[in-house]
DORO-800419 format. One record per residue (C-alpha): residue in one letter; x, y negated, z. Coordinates in steps of 0.02 Angstrom, whole numbers, padded with zeros to 5 digits, always signed. Layout:
! DORO-800419
AXYZ...
This chain:
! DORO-800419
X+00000+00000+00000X+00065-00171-00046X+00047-00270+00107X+00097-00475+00170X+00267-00503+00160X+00379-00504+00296X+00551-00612+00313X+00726-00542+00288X+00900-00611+00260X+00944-00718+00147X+01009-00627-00006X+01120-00685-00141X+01031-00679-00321X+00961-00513-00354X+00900-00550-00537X+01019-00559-00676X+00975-00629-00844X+00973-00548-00995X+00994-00614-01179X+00793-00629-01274X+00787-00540-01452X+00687-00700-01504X+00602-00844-01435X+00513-00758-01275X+00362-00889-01299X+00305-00776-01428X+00344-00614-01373X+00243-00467-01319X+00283-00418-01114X+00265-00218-01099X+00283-00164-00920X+00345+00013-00899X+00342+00125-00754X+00312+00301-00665X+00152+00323-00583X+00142+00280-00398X+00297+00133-00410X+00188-00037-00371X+00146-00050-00558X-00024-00057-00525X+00023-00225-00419X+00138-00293-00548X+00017-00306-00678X-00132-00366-00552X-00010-00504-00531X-00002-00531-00723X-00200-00512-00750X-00208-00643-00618X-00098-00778-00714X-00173-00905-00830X-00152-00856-01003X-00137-00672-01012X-00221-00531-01079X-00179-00385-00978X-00211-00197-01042X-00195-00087-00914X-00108+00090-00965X-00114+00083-01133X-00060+00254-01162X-00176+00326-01042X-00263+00499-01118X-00442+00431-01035X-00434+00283-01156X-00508+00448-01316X-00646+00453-01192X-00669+00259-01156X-00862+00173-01166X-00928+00049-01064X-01003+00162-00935X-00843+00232-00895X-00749+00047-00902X-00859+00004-00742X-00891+00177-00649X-00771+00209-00496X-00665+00052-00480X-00687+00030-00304X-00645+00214-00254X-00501+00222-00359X-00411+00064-00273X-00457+00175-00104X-00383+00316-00155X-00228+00274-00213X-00184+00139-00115X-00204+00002-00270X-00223-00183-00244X-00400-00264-00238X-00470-00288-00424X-00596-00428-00477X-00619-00359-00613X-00639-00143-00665X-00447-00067-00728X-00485-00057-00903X-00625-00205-00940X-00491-00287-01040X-00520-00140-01187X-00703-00164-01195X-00719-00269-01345X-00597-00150-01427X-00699+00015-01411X-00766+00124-01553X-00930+00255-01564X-00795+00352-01434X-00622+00285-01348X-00518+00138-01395X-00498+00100-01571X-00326+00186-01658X-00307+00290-01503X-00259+00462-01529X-00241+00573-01375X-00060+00643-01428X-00014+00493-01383X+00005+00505-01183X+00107+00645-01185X+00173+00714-01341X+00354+00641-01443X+00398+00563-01264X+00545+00528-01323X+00562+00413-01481X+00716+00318-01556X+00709+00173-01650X+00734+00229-01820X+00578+00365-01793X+00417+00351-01878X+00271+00335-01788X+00134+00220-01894X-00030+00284-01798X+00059+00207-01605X+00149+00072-01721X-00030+00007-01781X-00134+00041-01610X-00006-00061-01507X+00002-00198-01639X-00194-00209-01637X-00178-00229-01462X-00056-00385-01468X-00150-00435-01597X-00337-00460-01503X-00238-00531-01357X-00160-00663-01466X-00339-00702-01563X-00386-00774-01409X-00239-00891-01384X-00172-00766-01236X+00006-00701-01196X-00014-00502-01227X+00037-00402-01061X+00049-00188-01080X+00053-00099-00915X+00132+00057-00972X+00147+00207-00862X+00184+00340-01011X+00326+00232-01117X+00460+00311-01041X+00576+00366-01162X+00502+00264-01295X+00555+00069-01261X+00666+00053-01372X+00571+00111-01528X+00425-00024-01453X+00554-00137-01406X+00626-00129-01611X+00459-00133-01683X+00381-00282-01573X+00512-00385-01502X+00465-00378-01353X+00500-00439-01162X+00513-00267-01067X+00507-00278-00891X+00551-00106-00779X+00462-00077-00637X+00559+00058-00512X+00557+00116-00328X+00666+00249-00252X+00622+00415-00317X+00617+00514-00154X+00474+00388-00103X+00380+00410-00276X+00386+00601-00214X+00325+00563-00062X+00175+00494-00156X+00160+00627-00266X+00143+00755-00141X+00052+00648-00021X-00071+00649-00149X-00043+00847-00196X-00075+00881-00021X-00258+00785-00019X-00295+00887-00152X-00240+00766-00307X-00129+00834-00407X-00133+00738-00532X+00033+00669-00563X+00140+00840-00555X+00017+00924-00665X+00055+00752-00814X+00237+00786-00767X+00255+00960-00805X+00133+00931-00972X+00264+00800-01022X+00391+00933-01007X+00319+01063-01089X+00246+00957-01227X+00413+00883-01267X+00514+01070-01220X+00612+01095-01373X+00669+00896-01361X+00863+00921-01324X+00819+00798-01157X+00685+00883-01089X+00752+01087-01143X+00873+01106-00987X+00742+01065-00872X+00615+01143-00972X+00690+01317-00959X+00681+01305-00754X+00497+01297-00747X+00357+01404-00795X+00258+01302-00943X+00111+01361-01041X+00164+01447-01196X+00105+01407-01361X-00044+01531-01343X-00112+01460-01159X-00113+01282-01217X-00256+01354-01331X-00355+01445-01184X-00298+01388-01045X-00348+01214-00968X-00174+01133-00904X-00259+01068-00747X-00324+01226-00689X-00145+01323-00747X-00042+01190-00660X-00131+01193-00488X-00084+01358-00465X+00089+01339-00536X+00127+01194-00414X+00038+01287-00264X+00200+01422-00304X+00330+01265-00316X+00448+01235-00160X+00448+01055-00112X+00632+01075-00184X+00571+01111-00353X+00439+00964-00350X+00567+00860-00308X+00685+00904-00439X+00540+00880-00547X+00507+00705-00506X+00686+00670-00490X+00741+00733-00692X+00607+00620-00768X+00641+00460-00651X+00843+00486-00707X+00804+00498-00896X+00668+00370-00905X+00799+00235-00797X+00956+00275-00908X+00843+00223-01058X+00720+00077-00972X+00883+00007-00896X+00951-00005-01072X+00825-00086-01153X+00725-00211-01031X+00752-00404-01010X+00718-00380-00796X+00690-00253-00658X+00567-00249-00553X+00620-00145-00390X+00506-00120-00259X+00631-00049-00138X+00700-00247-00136X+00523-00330-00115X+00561-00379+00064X+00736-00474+00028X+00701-00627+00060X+00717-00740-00114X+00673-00612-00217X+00505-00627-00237X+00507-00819-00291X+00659-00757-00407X+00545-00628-00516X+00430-00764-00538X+00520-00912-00580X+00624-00773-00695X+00451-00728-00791X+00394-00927-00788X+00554-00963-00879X+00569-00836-00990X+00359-00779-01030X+00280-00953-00979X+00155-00894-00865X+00142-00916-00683X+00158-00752-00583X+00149-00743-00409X+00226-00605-00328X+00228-00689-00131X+00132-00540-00060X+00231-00410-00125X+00321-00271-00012X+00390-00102-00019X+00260+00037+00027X+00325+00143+00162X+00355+00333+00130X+00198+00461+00170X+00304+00599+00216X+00475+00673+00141X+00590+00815+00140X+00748+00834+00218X+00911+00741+00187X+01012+00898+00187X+00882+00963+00043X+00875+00784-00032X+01065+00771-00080X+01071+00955-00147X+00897+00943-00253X+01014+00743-00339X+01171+00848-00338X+01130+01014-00430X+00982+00924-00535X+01082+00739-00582X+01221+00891-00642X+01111+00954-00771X+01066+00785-00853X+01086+00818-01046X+01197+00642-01054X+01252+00690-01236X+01054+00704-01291X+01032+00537-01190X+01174+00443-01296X+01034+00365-01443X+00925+00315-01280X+01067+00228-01172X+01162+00038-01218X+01302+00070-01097X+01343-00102-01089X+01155-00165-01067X+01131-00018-00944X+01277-00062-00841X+01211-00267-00806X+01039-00186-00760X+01089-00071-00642X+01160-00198-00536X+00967-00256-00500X+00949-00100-00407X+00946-00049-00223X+01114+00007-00192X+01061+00214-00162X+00978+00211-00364X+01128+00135-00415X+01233+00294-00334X+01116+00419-00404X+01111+00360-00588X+01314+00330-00585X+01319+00505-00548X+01228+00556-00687X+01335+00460-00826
């Protein structure tokens, strides 16, 4: 839960600028994120300034299913459930001019999950023409367009190539994005292991995801026709140690930074939210750079539901960061880029992702 701020010490600057592909007045921002990291918060902050149009999860396999009905059903029991900010207005009202006879218009489900991982010079013209209608509405009505993506993770730099855009990485320690996880698992939501391991197995033969790929038990080519990944996945992850769901967690957080901190223009890191100064920073950062006014003075770092144990921690990061497929990474990562952005995270992130490279 994102709660009143308290103070802290003074800090030196946390936020480090980056060089803009074009005028940022007229670029697109595209927030990108792992579920249960504040990004929720961050883009209620952007829906709240003057000026934007802010699509929330644009990638989201619900939006094939999208109508009006659905656009204002549940709001309030969703912010309860997982711990999201107030709304004043439902999480996807922003698409309802946009929808078809069913879903958003040019959304295809394929694209939550499957081709995670896209370079630049890949072809995608069905996501290449539903994000550009996107921008496009928002800028029709004289507005800044603002993506709150949770499922971009290993494609930012195709997006970033095809729309110039200000990219903006959201991030909070991975053991606490666990924590939620299972927090969640454990009242019976288990959601966001069951979209993790379908993003593995859906992108198992990618030479990123196939090291990882061959430690867990995926459907195979003939249960993705019968059986119902929900229903195959609860049981799976009933069988998991919290070892293995940690490892799980872990892998995709490592190869989504390497390639977010490559690409974006500024970090968002929860685990700093309480240094004192960096609040104001992100937001006179995104006035200077994006225009709008974004306040961020009530943001703080959620506190862990539960964990594991350190001893279990550091083995899970030593044996899993070992196994990163750095070679496969190489068309994702700007070493150079990657290096300045890294510096804009709590110190422990910067440890684990060193040892990976």
């Amino acid at each position: 839960m994102i709660r009143a701020p308290r103070g802290g010490v003074e800090a030196a600057p946390l936020i480090r600028a980056a060089p803009a592909a074009r005028p940022v007045a007229h670029r697109p921002i595209f927030l990108h994120s792992l579920w249960r990291t504040g990004s929720t918060y961050v883009w209620s902050r952007f829906r709240a300034a003057e000026g934007a149009r802010c699509y929330y999860e644009p990638l989201h396999d619900g939006l094939a299913r999208l109508n009006r009905r659905r656009i204002a059903r549940g709001t309030a029991e969703i912010v309860e459930q997982n711990s999201h900010p107030q709304l004043n207005a439902p999480y996807f009202a922003e698409y309802a001019p946009l929808l078809a006879a069913r879903g958003v218009r040019g959304y295809r489900p394929r694209f939550a999950y499957s081709r995670f991982a896209l370079e630049p010079a890949d072809t995608d013209a069905e996501l290449q023409a539903y994000l550009a209608g996107l921008i496009a509405a928002a800028r029709r009505e004289g507005r800044t367009p603002v993506l709150g993506m949770n499922r971009s993770d290993l494609r930012i730099s195709w997006m970033r190539s095809r729309f110039q855009s200000y990219d903006i990485s959201v991030d909070r320690e991975p053991a606490d994005i666990f924590s939620s996880y299972i927090s969640q698992m454990y009242k019976g939501n288990y959601y966001y292991f069951t979209k993790s391991m379908l993003i593995v197995e859906l992108n198992r033969h990618h030479p990123i995801f196939a090291p990882f790929a061959d430690r867990l038990k995926l459907r195979s080519k003939t249960e993705q026709l019968y059986e119902n990944p929900k229903a195959f996945y609860h049981a799976i992850l009933d069988g998991m140690s919290r070892e293995s769901l940690y490892a799980l967690t872990l892998y995709i957080w490592a190869v989504r930074s390497l390639h977010a901190l490559s690409c974006c223009d500024l970090v968002v890191d929860l685990a700093l939210a309480d240094r004192r100064g960096y609040r104001a920073e992100l937001s006179e950062r995104i006035a200077a750079d994006c225009g709008l006014e974004v306040d961020f003075s009530d943001m703080q770092t959620a506190q862990p539901e539960t964990s594991i144990r350190l001893a279990q921690q550091k083995a899970v990061e030593r044996d899993l960061l070992a196994i990163l497929p750095i070679d496969a990474l190489r068309p994702f990562i700007d070493r150079d880029r990657l290096a300045k952005r890294m510096a804009d995270l709590a110190p422990r992130k910067i440890g684990l992702l060193a040892r990976a490279l």
